[in-house]
C-alpha positions in Angstrom: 0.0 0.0 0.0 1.5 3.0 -1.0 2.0 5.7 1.7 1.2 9.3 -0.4 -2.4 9.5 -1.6 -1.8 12.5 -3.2 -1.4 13.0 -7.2 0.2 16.1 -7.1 3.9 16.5 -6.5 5.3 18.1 -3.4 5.3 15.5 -0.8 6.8 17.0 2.3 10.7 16.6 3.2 9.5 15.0 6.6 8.4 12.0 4.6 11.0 11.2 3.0 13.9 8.5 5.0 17.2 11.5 5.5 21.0 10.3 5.9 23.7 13.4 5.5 23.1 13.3 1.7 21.8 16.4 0.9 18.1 16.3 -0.1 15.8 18.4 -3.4 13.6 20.7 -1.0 9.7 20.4 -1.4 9.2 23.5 -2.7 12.2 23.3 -5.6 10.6 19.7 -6.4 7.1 20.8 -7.3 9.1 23.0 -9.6 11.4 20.9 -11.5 8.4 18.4 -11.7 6.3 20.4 -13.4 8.7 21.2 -15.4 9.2 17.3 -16.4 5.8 16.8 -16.8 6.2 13.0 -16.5 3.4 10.9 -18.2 1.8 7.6 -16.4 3.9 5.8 -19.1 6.8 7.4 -19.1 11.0 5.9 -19.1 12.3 8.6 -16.8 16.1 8.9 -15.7 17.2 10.3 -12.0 20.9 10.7 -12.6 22.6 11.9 -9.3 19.5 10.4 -7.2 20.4 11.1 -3.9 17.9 10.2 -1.2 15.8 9.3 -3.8 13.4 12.8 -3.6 12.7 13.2 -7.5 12.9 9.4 -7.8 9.9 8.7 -5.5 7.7 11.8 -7.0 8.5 10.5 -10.3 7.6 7.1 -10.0 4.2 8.0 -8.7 3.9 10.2 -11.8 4.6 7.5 -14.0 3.0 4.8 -12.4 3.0 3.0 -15.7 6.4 3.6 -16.4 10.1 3.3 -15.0 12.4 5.3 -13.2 16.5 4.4 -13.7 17.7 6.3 -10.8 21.8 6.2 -11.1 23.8 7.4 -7.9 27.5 7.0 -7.3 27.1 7.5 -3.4 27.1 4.0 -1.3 25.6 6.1 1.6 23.0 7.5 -0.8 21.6 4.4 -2.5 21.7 3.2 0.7 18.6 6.0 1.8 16.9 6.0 -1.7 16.7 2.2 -1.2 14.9 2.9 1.8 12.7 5.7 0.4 11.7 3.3 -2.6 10.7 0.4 -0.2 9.1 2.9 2.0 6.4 4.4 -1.0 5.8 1.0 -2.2 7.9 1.3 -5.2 8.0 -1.2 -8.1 8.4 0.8 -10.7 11.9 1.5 -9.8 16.1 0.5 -11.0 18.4 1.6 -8.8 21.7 1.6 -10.9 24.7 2.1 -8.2 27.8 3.9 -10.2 29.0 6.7 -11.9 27.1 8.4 -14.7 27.4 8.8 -17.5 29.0 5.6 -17.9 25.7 3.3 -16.3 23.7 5.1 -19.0 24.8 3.5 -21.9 23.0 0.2 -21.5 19.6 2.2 -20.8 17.0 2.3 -23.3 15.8 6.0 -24.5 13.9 8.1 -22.2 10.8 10.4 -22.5 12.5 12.3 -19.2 15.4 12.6 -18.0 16.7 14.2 -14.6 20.1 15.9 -13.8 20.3 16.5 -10.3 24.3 15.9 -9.9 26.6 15.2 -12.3 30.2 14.1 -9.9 32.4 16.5 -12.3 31.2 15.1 -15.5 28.5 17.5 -16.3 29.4 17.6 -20.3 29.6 13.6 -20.7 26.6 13.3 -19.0 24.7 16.0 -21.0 26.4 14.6 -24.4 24.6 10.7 -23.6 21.5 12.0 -22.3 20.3 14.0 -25.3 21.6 11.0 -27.5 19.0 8.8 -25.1 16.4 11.6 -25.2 13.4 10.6 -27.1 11.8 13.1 -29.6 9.9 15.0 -27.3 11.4 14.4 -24.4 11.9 16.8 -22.2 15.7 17.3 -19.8 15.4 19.3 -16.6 18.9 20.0 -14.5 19.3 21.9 -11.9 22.8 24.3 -10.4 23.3 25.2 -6.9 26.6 26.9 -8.2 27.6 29.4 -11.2 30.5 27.3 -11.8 27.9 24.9 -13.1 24.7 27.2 -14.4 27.8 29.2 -16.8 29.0 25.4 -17.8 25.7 23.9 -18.8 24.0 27.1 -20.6 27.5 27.4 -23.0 27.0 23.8 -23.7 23.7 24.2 -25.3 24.4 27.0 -26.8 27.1 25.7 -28.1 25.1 23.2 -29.7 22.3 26.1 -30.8 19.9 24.1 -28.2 17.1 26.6 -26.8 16.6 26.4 -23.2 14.4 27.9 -20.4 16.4 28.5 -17.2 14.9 29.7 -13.9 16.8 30.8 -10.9 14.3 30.1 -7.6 14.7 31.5 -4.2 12.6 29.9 -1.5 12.6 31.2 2.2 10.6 29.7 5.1 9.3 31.0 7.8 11.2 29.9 11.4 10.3 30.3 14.9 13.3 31.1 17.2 12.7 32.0 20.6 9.4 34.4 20.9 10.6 35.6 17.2 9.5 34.4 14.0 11.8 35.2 10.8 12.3 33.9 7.1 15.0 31.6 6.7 16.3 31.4 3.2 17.1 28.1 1.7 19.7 27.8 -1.3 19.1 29.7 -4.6 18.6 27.4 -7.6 18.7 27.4 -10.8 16.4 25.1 -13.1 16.9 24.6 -16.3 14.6 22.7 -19.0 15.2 21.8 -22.7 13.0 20.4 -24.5 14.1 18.0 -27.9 11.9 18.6 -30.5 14.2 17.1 -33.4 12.5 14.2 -35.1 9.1 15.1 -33.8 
């Protein structure tokens, strides 16, 4: 029996199993999953899984589907494990390893999902758009500028258009008899979309 009733994305971070691996907020993964727009049939590909956040909402998206979700982390296949077992996943791979090298066996996807890339943020572009189906849609996301400057050059480099937003969440905290927005990390979301062959 699965454990979120809900359709919608955004379960809370509360639900989810936590180890030190860092963790896609709630309110940044409503975003980047609407910007996936995952079908109930869909092949979808979580490369730098983590806890297994965009794994989970994605496999209740596509239902019908599967989700690859590659992760190079012992310690964080360990959690997403857990997070998969814990929302009833069977619509699920976990492929432990470096990308892009565990992507070349994979069939094409209608989605795919960047969310680290260990250094190898070109290779790992370069494969996925060669696994992209016509269609198919690429979200990735940069914490850093280092990263944002290095994947916008690339696809303009290869004349790709892409839509890239830069989000800013803050929460309200309680400390003391004061209450006060706490910021979480800026990031930036970018989406491309292929549309050759279609």
């Amino acid at each position: 029996m699965k454990t979120w009733k809900y359709n919608l994305p955004g379960i809370p971070d509360e639900e989810f199993i936590r180890n030190d691996t860092p963790m896609t907020k709630f309110e940044i993964r409503s975003v980047i999953m609407a910007k996936l727009q995952p079908g109930p049939e869909d092949i979808i590909f979580d490369i730098g899984a983590g806890t297994g956040s965009i794994t989970v909402e994605a496999a209740l998206a596509s239902d019908k589907g599967q989700v690859y979700a590659l992760e190079r982390s012992s310690g964080a296949v360990e959690v997403l494990k857990e997070n998969i077992t814990k929302f009833d996943l069977n619509n699920v791979e976990v492929i432990p390893g470096q990308a892009p090298g565990k992507l070349k066996n994979l069939k094409k996807a209608d989605r795919i999902f960047v969310g680290g890339s260990g250094g190898k943020l070109i290779e790992i572009l370069d494969l996925s758009l060669k696994k992209l189906k016509p269609g198919g849609i690429l979200v990735m996301t940069a914490v850093t500028l280092n990263t944002l400057t290095e994947a916008s050059q690339y696809f303009n480099k290869n004349d790709l258009n892409i839509d890239i937003i830069s989000l800013a969440v803050n929460r309200l905290e309680t400390k003391g008899s004061y209450q006060m927005f706490a910021p979480l990390r800026p990031v930036f979301i970018i989406k491309y979309q292929n549309r050759r062959g279609e």
